[in-house]
C-alpha beads as a LAMMPS data file, in Angstrom:
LAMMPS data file: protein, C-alpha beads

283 atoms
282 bonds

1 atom types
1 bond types

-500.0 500.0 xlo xhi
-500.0 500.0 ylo yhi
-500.0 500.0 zlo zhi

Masses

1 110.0

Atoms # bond

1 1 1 438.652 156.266 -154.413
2 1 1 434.976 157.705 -154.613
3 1 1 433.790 158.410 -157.947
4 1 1 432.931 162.463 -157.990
5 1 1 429.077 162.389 -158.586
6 1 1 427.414 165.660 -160.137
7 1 1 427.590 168.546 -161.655
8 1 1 431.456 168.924 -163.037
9 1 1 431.828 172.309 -162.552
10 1 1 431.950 171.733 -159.309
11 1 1 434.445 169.456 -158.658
12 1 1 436.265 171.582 -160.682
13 1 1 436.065 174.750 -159.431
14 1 1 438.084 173.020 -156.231
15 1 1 440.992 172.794 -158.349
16 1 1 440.706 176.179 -159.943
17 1 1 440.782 177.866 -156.572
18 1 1 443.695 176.575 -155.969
19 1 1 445.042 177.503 -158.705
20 1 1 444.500 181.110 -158.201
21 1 1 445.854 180.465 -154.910
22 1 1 449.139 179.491 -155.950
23 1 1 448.853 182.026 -158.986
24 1 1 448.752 185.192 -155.977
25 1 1 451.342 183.697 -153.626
26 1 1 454.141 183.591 -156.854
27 1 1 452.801 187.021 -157.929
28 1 1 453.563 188.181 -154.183
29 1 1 457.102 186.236 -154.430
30 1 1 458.478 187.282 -157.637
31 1 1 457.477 191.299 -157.153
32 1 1 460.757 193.009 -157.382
33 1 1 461.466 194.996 -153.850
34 1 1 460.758 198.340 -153.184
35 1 1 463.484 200.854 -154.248
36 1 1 466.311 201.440 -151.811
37 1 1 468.880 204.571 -151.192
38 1 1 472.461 204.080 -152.523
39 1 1 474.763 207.146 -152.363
40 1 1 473.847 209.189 -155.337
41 1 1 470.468 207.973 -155.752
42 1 1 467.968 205.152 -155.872
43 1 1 468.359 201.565 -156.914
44 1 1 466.042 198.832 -157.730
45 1 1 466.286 195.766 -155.762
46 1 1 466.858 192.436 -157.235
47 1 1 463.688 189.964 -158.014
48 1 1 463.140 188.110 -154.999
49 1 1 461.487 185.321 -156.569
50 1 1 464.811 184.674 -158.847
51 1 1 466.724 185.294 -155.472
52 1 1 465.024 182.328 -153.752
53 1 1 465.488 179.946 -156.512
54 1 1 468.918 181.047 -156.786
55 1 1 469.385 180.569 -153.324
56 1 1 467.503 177.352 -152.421
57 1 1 470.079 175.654 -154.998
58 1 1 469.751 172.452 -157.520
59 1 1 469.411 169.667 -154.143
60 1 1 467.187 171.624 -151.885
61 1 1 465.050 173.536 -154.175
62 1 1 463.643 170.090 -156.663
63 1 1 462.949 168.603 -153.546
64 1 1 461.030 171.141 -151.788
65 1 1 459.267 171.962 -155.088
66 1 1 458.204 167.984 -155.281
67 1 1 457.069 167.928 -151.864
68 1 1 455.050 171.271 -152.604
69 1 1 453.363 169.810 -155.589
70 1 1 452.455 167.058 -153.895
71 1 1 450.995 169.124 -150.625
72 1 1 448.892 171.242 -153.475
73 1 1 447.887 167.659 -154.944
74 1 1 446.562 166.212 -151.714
75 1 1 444.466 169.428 -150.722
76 1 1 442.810 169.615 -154.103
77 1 1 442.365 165.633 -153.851
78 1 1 440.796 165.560 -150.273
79 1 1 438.238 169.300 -151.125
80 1 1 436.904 167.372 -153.419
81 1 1 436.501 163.916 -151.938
82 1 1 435.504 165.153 -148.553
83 1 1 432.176 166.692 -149.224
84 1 1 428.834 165.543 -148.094
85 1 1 427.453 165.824 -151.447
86 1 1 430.154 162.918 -152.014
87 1 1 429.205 160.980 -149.125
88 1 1 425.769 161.182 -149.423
89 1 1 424.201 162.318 -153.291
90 1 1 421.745 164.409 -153.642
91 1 1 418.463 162.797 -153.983
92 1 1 420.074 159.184 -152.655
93 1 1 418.124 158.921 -149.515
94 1 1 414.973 159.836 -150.782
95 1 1 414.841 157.269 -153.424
96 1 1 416.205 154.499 -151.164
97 1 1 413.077 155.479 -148.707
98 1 1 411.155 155.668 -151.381
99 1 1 412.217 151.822 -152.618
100 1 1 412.146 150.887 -149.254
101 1 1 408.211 151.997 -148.136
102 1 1 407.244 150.608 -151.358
103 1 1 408.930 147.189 -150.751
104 1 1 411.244 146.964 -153.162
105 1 1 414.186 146.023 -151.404
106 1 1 416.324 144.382 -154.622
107 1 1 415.727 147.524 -156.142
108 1 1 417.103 149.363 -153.211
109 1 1 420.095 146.479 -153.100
110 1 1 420.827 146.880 -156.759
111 1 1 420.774 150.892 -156.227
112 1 1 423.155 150.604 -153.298
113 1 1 425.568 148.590 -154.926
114 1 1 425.506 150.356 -158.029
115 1 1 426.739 153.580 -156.091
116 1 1 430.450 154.026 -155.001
117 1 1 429.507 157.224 -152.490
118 1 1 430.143 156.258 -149.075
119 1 1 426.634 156.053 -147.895
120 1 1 425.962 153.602 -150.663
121 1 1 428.895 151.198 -149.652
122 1 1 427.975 151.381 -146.144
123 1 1 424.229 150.780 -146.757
124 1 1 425.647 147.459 -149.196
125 1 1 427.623 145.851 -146.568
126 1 1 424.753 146.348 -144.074
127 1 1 422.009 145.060 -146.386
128 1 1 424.457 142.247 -146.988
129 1 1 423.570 140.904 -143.475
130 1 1 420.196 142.141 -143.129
131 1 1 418.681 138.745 -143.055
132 1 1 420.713 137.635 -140.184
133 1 1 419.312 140.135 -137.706
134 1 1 419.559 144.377 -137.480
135 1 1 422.247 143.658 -135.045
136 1 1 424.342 142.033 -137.178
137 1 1 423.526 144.374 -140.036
138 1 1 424.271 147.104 -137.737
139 1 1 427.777 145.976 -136.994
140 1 1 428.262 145.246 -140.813
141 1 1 428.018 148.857 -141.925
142 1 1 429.889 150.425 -139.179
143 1 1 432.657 148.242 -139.829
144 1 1 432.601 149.155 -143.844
145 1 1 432.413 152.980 -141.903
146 1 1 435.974 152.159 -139.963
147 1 1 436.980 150.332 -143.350
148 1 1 436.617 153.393 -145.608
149 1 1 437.289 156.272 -143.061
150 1 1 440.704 154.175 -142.673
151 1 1 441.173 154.830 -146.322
152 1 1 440.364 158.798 -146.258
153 1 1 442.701 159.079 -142.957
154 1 1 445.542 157.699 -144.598
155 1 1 445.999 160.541 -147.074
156 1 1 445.479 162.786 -144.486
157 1 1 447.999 161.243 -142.430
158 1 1 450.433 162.369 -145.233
159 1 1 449.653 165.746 -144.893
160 1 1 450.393 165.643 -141.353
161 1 1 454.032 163.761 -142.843
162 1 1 454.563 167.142 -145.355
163 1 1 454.228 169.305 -142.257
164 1 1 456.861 167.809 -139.985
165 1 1 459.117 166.980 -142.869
166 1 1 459.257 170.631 -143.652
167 1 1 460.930 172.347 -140.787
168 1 1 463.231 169.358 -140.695
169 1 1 464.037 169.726 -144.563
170 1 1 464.401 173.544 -143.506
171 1 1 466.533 172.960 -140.455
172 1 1 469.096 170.912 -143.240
173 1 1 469.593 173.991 -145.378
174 1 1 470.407 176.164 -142.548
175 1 1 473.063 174.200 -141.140
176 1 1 474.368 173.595 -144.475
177 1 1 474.091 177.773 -145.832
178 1 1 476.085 178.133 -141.889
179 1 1 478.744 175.524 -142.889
180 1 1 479.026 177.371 -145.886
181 1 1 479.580 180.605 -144.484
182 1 1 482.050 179.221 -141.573
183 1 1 484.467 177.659 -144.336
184 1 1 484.828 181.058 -145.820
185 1 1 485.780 182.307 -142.280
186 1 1 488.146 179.692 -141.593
187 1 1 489.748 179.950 -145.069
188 1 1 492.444 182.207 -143.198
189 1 1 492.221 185.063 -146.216
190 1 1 489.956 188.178 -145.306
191 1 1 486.485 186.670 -145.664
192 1 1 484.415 187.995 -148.916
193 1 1 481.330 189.280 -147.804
194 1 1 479.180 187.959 -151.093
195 1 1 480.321 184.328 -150.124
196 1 1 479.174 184.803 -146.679
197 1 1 476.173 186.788 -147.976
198 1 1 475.252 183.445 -150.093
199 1 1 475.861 181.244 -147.476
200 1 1 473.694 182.808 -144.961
201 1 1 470.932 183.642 -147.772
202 1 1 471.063 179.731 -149.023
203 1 1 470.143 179.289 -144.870
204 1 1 467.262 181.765 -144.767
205 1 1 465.948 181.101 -148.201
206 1 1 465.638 177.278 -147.307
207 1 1 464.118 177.612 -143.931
208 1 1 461.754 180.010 -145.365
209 1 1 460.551 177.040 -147.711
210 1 1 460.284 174.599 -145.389
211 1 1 457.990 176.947 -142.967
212 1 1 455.913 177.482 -145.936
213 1 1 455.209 174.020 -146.403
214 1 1 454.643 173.120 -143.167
215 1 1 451.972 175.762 -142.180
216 1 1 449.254 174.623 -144.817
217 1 1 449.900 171.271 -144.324
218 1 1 449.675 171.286 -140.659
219 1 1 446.177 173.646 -140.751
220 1 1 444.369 171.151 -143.818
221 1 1 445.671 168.188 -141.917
222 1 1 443.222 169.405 -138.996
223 1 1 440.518 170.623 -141.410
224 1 1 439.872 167.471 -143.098
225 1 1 440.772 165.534 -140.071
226 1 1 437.582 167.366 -138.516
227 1 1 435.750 167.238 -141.951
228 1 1 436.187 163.364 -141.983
229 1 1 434.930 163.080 -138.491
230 1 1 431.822 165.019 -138.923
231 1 1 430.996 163.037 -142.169
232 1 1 431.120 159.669 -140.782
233 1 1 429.054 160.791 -137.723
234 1 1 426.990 161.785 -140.455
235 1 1 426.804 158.802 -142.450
236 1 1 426.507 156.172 -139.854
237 1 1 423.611 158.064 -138.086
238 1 1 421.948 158.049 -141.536
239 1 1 422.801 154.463 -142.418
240 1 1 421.588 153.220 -139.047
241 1 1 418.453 154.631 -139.431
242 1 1 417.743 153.772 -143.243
243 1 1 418.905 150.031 -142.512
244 1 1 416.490 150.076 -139.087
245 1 1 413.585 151.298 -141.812
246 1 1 414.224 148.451 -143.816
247 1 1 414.472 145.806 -141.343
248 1 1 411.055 146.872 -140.224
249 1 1 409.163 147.067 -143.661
250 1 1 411.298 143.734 -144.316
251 1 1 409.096 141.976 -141.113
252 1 1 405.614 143.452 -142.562
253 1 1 406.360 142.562 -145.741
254 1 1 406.782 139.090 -144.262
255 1 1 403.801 139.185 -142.188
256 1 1 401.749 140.093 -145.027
257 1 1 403.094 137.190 -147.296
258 1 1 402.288 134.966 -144.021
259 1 1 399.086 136.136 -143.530
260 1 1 397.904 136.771 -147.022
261 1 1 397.017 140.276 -145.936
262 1 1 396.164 142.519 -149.331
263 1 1 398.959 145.353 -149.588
264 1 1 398.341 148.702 -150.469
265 1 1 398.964 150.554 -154.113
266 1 1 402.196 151.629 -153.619
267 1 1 403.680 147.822 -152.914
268 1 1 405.956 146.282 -155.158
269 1 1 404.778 143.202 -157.559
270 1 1 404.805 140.010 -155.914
271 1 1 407.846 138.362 -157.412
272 1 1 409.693 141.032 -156.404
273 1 1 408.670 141.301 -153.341
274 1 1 409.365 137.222 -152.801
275 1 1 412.681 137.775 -153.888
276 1 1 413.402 140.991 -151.931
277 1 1 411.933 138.817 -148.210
278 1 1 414.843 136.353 -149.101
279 1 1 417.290 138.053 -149.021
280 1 1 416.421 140.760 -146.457
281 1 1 414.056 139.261 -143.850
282 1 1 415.805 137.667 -140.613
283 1 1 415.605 134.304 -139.921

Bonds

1 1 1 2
2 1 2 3
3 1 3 4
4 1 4 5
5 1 5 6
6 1 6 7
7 1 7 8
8 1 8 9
9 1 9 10
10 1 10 11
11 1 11 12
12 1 12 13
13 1 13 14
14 1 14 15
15 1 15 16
16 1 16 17
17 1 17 18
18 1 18 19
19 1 19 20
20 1 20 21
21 1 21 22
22 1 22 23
23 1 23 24
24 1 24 25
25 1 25 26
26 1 26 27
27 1 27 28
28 1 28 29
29 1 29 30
30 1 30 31
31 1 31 32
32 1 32 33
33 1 33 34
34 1 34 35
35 1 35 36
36 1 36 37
37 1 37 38
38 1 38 39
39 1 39 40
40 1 40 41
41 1 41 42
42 1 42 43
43 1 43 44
44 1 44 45
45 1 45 46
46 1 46 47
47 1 47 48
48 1 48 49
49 1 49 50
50 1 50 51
51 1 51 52
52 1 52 53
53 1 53 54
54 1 54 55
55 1 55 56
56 1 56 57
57 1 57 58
58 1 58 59
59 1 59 60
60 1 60 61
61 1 61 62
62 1 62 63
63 1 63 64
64 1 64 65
65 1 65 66
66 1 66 67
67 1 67 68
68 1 68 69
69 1 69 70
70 1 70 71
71 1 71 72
72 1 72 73
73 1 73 74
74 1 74 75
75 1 75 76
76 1 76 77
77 1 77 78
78 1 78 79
79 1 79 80
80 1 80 81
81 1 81 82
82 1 82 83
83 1 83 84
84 1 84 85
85 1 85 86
86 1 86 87
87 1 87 88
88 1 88 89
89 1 89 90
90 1 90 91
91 1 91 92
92 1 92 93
93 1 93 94
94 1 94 95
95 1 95 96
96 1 96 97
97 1 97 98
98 1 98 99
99 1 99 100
100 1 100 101
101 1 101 102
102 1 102 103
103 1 103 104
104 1 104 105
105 1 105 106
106 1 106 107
107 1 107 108
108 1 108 109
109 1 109 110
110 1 110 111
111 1 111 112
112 1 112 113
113 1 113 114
114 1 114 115
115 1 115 116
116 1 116 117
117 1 117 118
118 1 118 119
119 1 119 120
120 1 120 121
121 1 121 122
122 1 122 123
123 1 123 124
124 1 124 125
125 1 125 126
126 1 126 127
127 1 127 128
128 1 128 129
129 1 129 130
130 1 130 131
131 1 131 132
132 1 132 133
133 1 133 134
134 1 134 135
135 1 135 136
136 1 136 137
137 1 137 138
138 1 138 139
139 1 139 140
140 1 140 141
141 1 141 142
142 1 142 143
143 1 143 144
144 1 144 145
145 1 145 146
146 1 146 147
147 1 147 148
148 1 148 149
149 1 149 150
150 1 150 151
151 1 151 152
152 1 152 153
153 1 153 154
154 1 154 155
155 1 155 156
156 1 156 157
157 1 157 158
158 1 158 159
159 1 159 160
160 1 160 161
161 1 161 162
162 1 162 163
163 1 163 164
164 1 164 165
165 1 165 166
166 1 166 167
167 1 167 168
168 1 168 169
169 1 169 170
170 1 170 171
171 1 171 172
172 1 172 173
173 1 173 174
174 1 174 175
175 1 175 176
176 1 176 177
177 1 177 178
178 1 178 179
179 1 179 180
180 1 180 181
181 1 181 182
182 1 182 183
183 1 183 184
184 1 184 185
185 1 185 186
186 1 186 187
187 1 187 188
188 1 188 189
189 1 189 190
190 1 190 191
191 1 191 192
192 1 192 193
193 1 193 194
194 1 194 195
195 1 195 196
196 1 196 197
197 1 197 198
198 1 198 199
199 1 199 200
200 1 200 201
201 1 201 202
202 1 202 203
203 1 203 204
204 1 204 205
205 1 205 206
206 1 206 207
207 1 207 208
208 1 208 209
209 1 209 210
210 1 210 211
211 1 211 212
212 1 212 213
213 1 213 214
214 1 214 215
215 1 215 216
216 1 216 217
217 1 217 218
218 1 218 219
219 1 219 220
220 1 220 221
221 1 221 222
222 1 222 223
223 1 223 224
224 1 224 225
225 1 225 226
226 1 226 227
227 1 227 228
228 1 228 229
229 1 229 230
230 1 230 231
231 1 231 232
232 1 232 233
233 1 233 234
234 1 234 235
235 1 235 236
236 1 236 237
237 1 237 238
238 1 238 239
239 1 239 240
240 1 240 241
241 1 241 242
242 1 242 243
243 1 243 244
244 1 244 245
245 1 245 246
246 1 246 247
247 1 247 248
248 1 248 249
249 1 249 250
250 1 250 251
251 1 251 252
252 1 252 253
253 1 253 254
254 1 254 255
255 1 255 256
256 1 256 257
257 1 257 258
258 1 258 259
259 1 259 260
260 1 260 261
261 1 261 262
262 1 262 263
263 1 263 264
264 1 264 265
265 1 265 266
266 1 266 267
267 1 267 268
268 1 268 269
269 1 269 270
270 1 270 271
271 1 271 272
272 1 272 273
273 1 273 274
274 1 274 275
275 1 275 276
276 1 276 277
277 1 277 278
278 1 278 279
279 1 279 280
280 1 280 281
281 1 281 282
282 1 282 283
């Protein structure tokens, strides 16, 4: 997983939005109902946030709350992971241009390696093969790309899972709150309208659920699918061009060496430098 670089507060004010999120929606659920006529006045209508635990039961309700905890879990997981500032740190590029136009490619290589953000592994695995030609370095890093977008899809793939697993979870406790109610029909005694009352509720209450699961999780599962796209458009564009930089400072750097041209101010010291055309410069 990528390590969360910067400020803290950020990361975490991912999780407290979410939290205020869920915070509304049981505020919204568990406000009793408006007041309703009886015969010889007004009554308050039960709690319908008790009613819907009530109703979804002791199978269907832990289940649907486990699968909701881990929808809210994945969301709050992938805000935070899928975020250019993630993929590409503040201030990253610039030094690694900076290292680079001054020749100091083990510095750059060290820097690289050091970093877990997604540029930084792609730039690695790139660098890596440097030395055997830009087209081989090329297909290096956009391989690592495939190789860690792989890794992001796959927990987006489960969100796609949570959202067609929750009608179907829904579609089970409405034909089992209609068997319910057709067994007190068939009893062959007149039928007791709270018993059919609970059976269709368990039915409605359940399908409800599952609905609610499955629209968030279908809409992030596009989001982030689109999100993950555009950042690894983003990142290979960016690690093309910074390995195509240092492929061509790597060949001056060896034509100076060759030549015993002087270099300027801003070069790197000469042992680095020697060690940096080793393990960079193509054959």
């Amino acid at each position: 997983m990528t390590q969360l670089p910067g400020n803290p507060r950020t990361n975490w004010s991912h999780v407290l939005m979410m939290g205020l999120v869920l915070s509304s929606v049981l505020m919204v659920l568990g406000t009793p109902g408006a007041a309703y006529a009886a015969d010889e006045g007004s009554k308050e209508a039960p709690n319908i946030f008790l009613h819907i635990i009530a109703s979804a039961g002791p199978v269907f309700g832990p289940l649907l709350l486990i699968v909701s905890i881990i929808l809210v879990s994945l969301i709050v997981l992938l805000a935070m992971d899928l975020r250019m500032s993630v993929a590409v740190p503040g201030g990253f590029v610039d030094e690694f241009a900076d290292m680079v136009n001054k020749r100091q490619f083990k510095q750059a290589f060290d820097m690289c390696r050091d970093d877990s953000s997604f540029l930084a592994r792609v730039m690695t695995a790139g660098m890596a093969r440097l030395q055997y030609g830009i087209e081989d370095a090329r297909e290096a890093a956009m391989n690592m790309v495939e190789s860690v977008k792989a890794g992001k899809e796959q927990l987006i793939t489960y969100l796609a899972t949570i959202g067609t697993l929750g009608p179907l979870l829904g579609l089970v406790g409405t034909v089992w709150g209609m068997i319910m109610s057709f067994m007190e029909l068939s009893s062959g005694e007149t039928p007791k309208a709270s018993a059919l009352a609970a059976g269709i509720s368990h039915a409605l209450v359940v399908t409800l659920l599952g609905i609610g699961l499955s629209v968030p999780a279908i809409f992030c599962h596009a989001f982030f699918k689109n999100r993950m796209t555009r950042i690894t458009m983003d990142t290979s564009n960016l690690a093309d061009d910074l390995l195509t930089q240092m492929y061509h400072n790597s060949k001056k750097a060896g034509a100076d060496a060759t030549t015993g041209a002087p270099t300027s101010k801003s070069t790197a010291s000469a042992p680095v430098t020697a060690k940096a055309d080793q393990r960079v410069r193509p054959e």
